[in-house]
ZATI-726326 format. One record per residue: residue number from 1; residue in one letter; x, y, z of N, C-alpha, C in turn. Coordinates in pm, 1 decimal. Layout:
// ZATI-726326
(NUM,"a",(X,Y,Z),(X,Y,Z),(X,Y,Z))
...
This chain:
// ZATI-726326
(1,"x",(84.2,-119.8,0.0),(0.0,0.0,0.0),(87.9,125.1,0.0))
(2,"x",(64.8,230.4,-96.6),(137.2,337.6,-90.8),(74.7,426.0,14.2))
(3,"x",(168.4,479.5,64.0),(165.7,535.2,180.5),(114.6,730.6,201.1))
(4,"x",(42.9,785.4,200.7),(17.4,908.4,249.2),(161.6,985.7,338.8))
(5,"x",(143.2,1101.0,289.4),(271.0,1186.1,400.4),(284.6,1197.6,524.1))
(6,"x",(121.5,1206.1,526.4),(65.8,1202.4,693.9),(54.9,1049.7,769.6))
(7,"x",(114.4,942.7,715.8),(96.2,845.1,769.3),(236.3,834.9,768.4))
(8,"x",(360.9,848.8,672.6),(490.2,872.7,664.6),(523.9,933.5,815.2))
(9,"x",(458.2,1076.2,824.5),(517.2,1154.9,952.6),(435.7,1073.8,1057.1))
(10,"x",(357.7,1003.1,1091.1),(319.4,935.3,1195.1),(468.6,803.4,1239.6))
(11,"x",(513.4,775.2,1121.9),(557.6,640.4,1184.5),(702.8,689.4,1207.4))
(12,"x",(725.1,824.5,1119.0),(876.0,847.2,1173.6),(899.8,916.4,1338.3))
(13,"x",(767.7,927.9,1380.2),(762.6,960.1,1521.0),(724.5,832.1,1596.9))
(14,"x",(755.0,716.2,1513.9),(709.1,575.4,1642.1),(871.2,509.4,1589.1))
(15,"x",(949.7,484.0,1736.7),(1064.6,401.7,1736.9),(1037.6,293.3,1858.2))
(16,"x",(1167.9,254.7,1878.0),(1211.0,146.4,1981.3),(1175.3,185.6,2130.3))
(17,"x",(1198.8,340.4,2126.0),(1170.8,403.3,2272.9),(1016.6,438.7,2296.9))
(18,"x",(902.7,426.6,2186.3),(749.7,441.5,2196.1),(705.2,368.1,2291.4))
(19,"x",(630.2,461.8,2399.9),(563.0,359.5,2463.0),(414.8,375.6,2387.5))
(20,"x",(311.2,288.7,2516.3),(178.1,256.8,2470.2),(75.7,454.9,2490.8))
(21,"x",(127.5,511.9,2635.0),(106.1,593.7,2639.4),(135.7,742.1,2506.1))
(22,"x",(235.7,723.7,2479.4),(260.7,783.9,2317.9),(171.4,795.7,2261.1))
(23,"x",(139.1,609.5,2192.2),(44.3,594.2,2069.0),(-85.9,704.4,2123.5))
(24,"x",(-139.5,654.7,2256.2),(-250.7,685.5,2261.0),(-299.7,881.5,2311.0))
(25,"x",(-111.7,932.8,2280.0),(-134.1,1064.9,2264.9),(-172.2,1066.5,2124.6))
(26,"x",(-110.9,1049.8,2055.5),(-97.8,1050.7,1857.3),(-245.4,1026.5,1856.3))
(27,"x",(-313.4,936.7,1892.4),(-430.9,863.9,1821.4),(-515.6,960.3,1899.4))
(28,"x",(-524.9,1059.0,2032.5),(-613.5,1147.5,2056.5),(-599.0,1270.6,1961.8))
(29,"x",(-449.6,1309.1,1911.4),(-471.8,1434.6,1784.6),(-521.0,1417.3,1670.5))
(30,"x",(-498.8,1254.6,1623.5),(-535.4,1222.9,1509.1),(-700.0,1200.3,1520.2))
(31,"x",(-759.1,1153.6,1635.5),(-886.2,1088.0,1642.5),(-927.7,995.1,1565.2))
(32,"x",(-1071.9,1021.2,1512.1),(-1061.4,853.3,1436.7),(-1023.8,893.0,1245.8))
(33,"x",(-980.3,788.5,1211.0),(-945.7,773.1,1060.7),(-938.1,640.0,1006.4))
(34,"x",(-1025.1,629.5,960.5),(-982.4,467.0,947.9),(-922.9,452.3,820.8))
(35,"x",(-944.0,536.8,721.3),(-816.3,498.4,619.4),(-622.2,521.8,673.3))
(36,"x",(-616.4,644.9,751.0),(-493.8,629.0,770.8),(-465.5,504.1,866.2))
(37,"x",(-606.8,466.2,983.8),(-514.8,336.1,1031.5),(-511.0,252.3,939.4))
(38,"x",(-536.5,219.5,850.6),(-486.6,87.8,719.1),(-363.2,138.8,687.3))
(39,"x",(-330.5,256.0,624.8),(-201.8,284.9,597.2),(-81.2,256.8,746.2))
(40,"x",(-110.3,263.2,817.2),(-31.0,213.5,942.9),(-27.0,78.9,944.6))
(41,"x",(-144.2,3.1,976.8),(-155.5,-112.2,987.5),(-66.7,-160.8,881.7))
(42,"x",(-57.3,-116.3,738.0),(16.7,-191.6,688.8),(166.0,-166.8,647.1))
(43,"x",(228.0,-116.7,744.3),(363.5,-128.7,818.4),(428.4,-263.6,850.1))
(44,"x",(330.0,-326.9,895.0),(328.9,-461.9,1006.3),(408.9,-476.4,1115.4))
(45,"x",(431.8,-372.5,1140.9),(524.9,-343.2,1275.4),(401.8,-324.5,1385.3))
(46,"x",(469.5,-371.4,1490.9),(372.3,-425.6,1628.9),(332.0,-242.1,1645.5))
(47,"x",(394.4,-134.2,1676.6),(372.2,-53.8,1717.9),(260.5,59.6,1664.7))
(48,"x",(303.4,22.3,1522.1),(218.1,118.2,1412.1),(52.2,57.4,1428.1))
(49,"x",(68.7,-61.6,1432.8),(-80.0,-113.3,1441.7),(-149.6,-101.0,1578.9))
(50,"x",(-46.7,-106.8,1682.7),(-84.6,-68.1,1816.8),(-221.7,56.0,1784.3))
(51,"x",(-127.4,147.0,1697.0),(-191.7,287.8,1674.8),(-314.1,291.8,1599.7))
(52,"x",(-275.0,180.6,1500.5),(-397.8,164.3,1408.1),(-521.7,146.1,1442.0))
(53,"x",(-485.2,40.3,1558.7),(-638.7,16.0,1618.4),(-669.0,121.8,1678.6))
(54,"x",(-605.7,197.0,1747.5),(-701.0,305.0,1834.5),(-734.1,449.1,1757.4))
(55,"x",(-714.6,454.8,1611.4),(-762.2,531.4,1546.8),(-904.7,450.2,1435.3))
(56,"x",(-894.5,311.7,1451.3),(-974.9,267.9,1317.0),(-1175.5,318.5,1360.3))
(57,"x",(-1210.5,296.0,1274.6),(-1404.3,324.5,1315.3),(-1458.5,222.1,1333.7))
(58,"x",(-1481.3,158.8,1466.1),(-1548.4,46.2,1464.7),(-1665.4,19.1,1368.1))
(59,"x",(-1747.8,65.8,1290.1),(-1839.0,71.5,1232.2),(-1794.7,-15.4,1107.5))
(60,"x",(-1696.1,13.9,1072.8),(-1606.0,-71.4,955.8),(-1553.9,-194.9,980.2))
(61,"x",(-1560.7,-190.6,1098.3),(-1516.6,-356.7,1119.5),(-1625.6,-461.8,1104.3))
(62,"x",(-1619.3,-492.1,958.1),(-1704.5,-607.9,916.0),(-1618.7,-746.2,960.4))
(63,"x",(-1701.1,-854.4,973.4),(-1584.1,-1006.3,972.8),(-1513.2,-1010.6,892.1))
(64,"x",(-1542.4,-988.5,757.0),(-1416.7,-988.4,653.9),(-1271.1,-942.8,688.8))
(65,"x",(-1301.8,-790.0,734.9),(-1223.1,-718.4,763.5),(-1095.0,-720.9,916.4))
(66,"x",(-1201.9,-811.0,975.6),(-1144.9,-864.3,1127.6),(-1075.2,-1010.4,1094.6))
(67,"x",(-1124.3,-1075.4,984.3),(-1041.9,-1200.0,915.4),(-898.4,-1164.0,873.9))
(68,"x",(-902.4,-1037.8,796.0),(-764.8,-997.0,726.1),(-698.6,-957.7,858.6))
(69,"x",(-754.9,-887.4,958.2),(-648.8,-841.1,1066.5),(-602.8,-940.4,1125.7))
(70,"x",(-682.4,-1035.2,1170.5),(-647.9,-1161.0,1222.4),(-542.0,-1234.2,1179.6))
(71,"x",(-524.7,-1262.8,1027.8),(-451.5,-1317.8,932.4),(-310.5,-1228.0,967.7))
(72,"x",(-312.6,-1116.0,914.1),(-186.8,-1051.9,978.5),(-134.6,-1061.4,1086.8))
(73,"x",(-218.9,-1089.4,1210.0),(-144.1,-1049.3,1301.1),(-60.6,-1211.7,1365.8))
(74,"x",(-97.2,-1291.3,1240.9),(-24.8,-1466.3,1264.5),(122.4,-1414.4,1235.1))
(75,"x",(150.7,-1304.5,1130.2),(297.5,-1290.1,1129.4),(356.9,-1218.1,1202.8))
(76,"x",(332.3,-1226.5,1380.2),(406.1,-1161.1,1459.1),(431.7,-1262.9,1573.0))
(77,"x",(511.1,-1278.3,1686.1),(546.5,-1368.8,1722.6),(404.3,-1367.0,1861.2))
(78,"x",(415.2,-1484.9,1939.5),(255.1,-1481.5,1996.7),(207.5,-1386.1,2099.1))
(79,"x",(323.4,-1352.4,2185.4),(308.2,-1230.9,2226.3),(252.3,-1150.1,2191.6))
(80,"x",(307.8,-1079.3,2046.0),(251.6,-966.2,1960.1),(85.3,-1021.4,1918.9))
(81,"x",(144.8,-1074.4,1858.2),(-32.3,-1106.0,1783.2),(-130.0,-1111.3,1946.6))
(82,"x",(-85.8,-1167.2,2037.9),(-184.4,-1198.0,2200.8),(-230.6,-1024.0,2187.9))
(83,"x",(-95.1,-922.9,2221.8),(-146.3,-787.0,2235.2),(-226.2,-756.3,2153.6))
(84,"x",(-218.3,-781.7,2041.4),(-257.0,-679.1,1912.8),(-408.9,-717.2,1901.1))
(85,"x",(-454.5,-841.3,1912.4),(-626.7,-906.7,1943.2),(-671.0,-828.2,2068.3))
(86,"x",(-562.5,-835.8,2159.8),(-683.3,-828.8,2282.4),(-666.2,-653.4,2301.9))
(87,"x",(-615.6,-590.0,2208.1),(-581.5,-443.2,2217.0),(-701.4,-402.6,2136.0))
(88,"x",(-734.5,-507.6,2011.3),(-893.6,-481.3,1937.2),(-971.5,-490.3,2013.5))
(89,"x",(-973.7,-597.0,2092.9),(-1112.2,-585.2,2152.4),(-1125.4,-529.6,2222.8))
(90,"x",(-1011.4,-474.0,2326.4),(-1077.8,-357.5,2401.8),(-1084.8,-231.6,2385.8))
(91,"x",(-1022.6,-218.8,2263.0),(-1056.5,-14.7,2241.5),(-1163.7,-45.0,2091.5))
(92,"x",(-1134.0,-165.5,2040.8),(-1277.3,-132.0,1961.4),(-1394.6,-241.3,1989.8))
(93,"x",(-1354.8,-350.5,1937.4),(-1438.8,-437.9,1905.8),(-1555.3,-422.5,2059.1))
(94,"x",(-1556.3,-434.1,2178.4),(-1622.6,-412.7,2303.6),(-1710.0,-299.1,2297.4))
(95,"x",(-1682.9,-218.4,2198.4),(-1735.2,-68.3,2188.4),(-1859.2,-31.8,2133.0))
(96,"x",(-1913.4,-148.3,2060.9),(-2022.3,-150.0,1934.8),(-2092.8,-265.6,1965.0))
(97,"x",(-2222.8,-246.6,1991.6),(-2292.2,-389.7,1974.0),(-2280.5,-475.4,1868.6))
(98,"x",(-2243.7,-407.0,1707.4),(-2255.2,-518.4,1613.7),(-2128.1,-570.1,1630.9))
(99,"x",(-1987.3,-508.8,1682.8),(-1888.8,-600.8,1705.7),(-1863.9,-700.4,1792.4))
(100,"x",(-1953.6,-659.1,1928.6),(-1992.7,-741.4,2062.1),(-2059.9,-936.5,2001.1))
(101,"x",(-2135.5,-833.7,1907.8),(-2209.8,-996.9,1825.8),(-2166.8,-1059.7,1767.9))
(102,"x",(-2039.3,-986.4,1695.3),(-1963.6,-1119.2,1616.5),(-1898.4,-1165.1,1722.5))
(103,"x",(-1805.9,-1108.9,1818.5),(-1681.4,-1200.0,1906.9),(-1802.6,-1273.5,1986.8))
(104,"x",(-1895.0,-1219.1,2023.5),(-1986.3,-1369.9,2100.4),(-2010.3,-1485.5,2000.4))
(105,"x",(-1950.3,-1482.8,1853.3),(-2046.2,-1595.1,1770.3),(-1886.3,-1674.9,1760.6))
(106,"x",(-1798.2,-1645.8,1820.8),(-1662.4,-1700.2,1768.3),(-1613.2,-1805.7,1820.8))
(107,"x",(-1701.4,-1845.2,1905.2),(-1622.0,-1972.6,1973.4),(-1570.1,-2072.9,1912.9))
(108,"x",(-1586.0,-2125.2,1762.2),(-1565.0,-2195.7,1715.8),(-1471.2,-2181.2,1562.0))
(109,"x",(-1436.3,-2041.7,1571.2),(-1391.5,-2026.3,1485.9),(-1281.1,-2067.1,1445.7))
(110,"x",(-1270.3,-2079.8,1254.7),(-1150.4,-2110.6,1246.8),(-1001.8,-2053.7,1294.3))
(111,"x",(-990.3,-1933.9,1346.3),(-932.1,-1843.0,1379.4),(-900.3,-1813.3,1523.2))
(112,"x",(-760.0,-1902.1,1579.6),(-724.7,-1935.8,1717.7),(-736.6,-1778.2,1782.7))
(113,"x",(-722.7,-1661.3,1718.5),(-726.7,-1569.3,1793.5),(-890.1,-1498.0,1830.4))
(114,"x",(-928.5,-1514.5,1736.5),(-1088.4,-1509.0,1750.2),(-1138.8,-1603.0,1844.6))
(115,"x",(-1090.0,-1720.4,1843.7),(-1144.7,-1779.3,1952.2),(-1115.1,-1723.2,2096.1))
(116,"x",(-968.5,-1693.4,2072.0),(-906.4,-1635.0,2181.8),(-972.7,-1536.7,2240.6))
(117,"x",(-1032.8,-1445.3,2178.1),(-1136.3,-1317.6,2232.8),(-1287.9,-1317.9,2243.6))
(118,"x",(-1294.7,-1471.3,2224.0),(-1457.4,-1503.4,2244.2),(-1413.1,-1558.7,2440.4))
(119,"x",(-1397.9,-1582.7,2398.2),(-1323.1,-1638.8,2573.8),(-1273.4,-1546.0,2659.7))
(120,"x",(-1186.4,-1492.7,2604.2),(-1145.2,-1361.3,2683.4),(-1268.9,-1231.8,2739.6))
(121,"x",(-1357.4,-1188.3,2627.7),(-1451.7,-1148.6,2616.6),(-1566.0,-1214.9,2760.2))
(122,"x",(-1605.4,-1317.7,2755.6),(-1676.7,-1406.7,2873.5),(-1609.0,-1384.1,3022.3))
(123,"x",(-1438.6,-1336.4,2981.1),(-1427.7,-1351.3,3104.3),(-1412.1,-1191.3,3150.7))
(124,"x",(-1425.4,-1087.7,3051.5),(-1442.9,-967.2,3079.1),(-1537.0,-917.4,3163.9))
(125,"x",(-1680.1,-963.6,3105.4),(-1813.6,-922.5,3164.8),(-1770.7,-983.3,3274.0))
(126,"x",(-1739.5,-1072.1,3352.3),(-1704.3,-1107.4,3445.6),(-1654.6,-1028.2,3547.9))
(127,"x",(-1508.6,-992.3,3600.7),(-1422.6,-939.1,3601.9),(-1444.6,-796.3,3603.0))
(128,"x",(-1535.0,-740.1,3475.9),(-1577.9,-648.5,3521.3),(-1662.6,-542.5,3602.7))
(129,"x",(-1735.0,-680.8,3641.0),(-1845.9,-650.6,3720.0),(-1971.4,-624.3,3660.8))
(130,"x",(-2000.6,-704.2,3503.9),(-2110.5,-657.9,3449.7),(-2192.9,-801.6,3461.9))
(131,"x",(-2307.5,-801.2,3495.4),(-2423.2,-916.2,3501.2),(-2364.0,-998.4,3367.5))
(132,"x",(-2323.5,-1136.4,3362.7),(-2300.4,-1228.3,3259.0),(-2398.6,-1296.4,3226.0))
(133,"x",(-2400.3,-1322.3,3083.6),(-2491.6,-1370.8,3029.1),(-2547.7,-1534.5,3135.8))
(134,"x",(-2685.7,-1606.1,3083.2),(-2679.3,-1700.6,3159.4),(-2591.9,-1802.1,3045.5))
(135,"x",(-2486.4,-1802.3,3062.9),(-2397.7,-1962.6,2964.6),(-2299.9,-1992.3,3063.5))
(136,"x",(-2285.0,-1957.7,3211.0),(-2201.4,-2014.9,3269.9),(-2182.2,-2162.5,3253.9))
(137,"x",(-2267.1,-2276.6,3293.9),(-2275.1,-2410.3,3289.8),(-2219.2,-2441.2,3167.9))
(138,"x",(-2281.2,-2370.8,2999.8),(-2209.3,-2451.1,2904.1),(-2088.0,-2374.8,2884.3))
(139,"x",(-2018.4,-2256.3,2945.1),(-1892.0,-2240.4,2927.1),(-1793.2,-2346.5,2980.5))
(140,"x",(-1818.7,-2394.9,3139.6),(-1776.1,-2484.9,3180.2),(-1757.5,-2641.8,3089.7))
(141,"x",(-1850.2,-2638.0,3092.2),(-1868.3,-2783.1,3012.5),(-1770.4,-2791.5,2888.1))
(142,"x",(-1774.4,-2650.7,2809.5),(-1663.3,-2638.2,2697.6),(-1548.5,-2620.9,2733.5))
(143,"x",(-1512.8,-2583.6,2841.9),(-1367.0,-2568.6,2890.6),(-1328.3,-2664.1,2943.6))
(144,"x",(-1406.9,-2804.7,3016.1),(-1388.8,-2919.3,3071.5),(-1353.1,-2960.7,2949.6))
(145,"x",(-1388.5,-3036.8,2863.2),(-1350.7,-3072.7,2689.5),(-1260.4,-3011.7,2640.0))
(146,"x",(-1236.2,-2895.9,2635.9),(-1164.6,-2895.9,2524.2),(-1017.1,-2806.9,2550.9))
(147,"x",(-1009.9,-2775.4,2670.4),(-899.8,-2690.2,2714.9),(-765.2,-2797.8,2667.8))
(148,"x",(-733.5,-2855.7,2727.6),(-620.2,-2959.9,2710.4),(-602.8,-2960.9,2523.3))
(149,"x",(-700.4,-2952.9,2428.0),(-629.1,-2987.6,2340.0),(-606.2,-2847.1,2223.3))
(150,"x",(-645.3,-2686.2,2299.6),(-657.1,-2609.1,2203.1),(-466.6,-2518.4,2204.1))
(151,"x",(-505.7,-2419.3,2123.3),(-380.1,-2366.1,2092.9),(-385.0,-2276.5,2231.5))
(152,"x",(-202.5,-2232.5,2284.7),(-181.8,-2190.4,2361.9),(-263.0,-2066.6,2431.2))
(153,"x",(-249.0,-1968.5,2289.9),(-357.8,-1852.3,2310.0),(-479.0,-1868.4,2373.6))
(154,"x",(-523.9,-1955.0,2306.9),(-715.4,-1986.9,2367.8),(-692.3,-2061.8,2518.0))
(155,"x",(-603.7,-2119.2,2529.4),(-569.4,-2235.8,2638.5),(-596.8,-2097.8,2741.5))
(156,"x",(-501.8,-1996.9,2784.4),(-520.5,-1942.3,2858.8),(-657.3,-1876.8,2871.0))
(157,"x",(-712.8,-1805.8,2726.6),(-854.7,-1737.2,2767.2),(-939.0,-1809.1,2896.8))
(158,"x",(-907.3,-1933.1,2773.4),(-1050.1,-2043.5,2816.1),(-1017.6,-2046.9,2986.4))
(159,"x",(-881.8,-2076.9,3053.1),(-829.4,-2093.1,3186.7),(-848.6,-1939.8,3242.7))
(160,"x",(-853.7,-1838.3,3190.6),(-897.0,-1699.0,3253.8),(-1012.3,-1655.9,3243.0))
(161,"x",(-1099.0,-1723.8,3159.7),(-1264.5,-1755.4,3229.7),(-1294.9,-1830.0,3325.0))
(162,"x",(-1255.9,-1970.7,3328.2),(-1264.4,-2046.4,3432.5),(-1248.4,-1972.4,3583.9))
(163,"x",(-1162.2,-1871.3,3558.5),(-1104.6,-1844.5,3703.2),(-1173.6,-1732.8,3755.3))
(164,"x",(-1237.7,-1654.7,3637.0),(-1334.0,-1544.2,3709.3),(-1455.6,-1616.9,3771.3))
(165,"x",(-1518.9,-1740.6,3656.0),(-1639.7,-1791.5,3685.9),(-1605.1,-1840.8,3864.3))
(166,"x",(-1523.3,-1885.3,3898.5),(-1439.6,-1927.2,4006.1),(-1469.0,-1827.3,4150.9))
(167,"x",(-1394.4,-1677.6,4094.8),(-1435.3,-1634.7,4184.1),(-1555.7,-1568.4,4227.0))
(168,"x",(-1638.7,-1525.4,4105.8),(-1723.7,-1474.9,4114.6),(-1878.4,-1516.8,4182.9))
(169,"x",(-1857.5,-1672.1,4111.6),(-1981.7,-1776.8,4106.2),(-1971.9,-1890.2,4201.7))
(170,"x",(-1968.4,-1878.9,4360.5),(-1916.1,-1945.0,4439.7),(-1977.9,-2140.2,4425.4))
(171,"x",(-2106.4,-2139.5,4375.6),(-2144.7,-2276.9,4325.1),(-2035.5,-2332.4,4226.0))
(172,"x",(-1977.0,-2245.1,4130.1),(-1875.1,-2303.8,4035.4),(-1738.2,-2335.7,4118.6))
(173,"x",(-1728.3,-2250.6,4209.6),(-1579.1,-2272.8,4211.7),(-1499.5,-2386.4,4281.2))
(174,"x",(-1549.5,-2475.8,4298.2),(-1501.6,-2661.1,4350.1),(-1481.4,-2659.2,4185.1))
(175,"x",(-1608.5,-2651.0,4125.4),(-1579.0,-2715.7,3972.5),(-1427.9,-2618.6,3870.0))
(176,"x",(-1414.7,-2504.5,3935.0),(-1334.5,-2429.1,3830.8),(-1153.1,-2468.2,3924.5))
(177,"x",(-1210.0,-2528.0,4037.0),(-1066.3,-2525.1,4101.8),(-1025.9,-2678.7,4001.7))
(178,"x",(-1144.1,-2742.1,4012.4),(-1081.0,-2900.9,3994.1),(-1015.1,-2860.6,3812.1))
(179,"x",(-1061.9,-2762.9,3719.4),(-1018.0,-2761.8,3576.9),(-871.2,-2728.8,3585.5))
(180,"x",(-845.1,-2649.3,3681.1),(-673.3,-2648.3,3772.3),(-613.4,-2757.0,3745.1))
(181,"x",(-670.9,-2802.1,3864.0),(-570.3,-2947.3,3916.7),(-573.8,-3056.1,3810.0))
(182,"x",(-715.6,-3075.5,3720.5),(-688.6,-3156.4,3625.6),(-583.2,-3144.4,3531.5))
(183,"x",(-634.8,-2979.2,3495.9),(-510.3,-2969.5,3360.5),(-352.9,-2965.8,3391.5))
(184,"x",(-326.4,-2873.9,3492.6),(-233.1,-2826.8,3550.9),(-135.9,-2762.5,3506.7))
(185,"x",(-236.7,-2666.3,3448.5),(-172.4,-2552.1,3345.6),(-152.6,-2454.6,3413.8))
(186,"x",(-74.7,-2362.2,3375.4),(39.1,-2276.0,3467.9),(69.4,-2338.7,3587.3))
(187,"x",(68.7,-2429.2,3644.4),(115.9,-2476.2,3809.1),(248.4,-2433.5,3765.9))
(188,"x",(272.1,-2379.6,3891.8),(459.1,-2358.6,3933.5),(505.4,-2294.4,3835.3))
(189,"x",(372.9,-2185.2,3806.0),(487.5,-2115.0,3686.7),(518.7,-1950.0,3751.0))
(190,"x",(601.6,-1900.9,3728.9),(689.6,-1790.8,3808.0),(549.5,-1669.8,3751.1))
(191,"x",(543.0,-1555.0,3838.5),(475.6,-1473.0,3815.8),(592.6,-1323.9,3855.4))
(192,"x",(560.5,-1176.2,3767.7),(628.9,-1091.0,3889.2),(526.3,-1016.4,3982.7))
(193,"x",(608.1,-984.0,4095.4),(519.8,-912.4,4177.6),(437.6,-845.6,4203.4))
(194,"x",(344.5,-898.6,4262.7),(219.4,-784.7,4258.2),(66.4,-903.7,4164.8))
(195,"x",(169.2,-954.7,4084.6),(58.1,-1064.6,3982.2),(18.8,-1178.1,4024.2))
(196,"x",(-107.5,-1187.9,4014.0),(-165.0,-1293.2,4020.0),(-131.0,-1454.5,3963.1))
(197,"x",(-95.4,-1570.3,4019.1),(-65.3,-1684.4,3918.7),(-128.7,-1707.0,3827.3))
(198,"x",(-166.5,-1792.7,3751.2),(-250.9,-1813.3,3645.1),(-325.4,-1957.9,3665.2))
(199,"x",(-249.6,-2025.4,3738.2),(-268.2,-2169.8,3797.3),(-430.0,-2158.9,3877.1))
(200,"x",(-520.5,-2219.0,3835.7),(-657.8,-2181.4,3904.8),(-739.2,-2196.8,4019.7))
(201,"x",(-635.9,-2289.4,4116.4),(-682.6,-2274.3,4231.9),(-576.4,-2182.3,4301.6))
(202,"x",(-495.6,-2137.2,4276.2),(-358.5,-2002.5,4356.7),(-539.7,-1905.4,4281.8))
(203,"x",(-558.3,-1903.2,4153.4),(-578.2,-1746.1,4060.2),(-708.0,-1735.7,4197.7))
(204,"x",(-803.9,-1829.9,4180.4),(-950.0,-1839.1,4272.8),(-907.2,-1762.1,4386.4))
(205,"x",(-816.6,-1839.1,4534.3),(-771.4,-1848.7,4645.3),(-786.8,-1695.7,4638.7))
(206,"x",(-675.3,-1631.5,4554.8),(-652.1,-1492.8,4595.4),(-698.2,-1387.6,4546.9))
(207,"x",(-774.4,-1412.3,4405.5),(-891.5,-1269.3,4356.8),(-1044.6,-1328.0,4451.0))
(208,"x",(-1060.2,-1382.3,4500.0),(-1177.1,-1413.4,4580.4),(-1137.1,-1351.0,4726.4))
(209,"x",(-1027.2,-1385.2,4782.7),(-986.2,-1333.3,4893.3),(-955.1,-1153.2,4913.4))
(210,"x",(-897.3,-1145.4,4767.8),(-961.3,-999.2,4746.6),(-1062.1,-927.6,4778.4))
(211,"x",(-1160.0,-990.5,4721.2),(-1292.8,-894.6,4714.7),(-1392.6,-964.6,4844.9))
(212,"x",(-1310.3,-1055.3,4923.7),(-1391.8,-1087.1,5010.9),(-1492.7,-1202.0,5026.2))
(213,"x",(-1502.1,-1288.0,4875.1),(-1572.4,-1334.5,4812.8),(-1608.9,-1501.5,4868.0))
């Protein structure tokens, strides 16, 4: 894609030393544009797209269009691509009911990161303190099945729903401790300070003990 001047002078002001706070000065002068975030986006550098998303118009985000981002963001290592999904969904995709409706229809998608934010998403309303839909029971039931055999990305969503349903939903949480101990995913894995484990009876124990729960 040939590039605009004004998308030129955007990226020669994003280096190695950009933080996240930066982008999201740039993207309050710029406000929204969704053609220049395509011209960013297609940089394919982690940072430029950082930006992209928080300038694009949710209104434009058709599935097609969330397919191609998706697709791109497989050529960054999983880290990147982890940020760059869950950076959509929370400054756009969360923002719009018609985008709210596609990531609720994704559970099955071909698209490990889409799945990744259908899950993640479940465990937002959560977490955030917003009334969750009634699918607790068949979230469980899908995370009993199928956690053990999905890709890393989703592995965790699916295990960071489990753990809100956990603390939140005190009938679940025998059942969300035992998806822990069965799988025994993150056990004994190092955290830094201040963070929560990921392991689901440590994650339960201590965001429940938090809030009192």
């Amino acid at each position: 894609m040939e590039r605009s001047s004004k998308a030129e002078s955007i990226l020669d002001q994003i280096n190695s030393k950009t933080k996240l706070g930066d982008l999201r000065k740039i993207a309050k002068d710029v406000k929204k544009d969704h053609n220049l975030a395509m011209e960013l986006w297609s940089s394919g550098e982690l940072l430029p797209r950082l930006l992209a998303i928080l300038i694009m118009d949710n209104k434009l985000l058709s599935q097609d269009l969330i397919n191609k981002l998706s697709k791109d963001m497989q050529d960054h290592p999983l880290d990147e691509r982890n940020q760059l999904m869950d950076w959509l969904m929370a400054n756009q995709l969360s923002k719009d009911k018609k985008t709210v409706t596609l990531m609720e229809s994704w559970r099955n998608s071909p698209s490990s990161l889409q799945r990744r934010i259908f899950w993640y998403y479940q465990a937002r309303l959560r977490w955030l303190g917003q009334t969750p839909p009634p699918n607790t029971e068949e979230l469980l039931s899908t995370i009993e099945k199928q956690i053990e055999n999905e890709e890393p990305e989703v592995q965790w969503a699916m295990n960071f729903t489990a753990g809100w349903i956990g603390v939140f939903d005190k009938k679940h949480r025998i059942r969300c401790i035992g998806i822990g101990e069965k799988t025994g995913l993150y056990k004994g894995e190092m955290v830094s300070k201040g963070c929560t484990p990921d392991y689901l009876p440590e994650f339960i124990a201590i965001e429940s003990n938090k809030r009192n729960l």
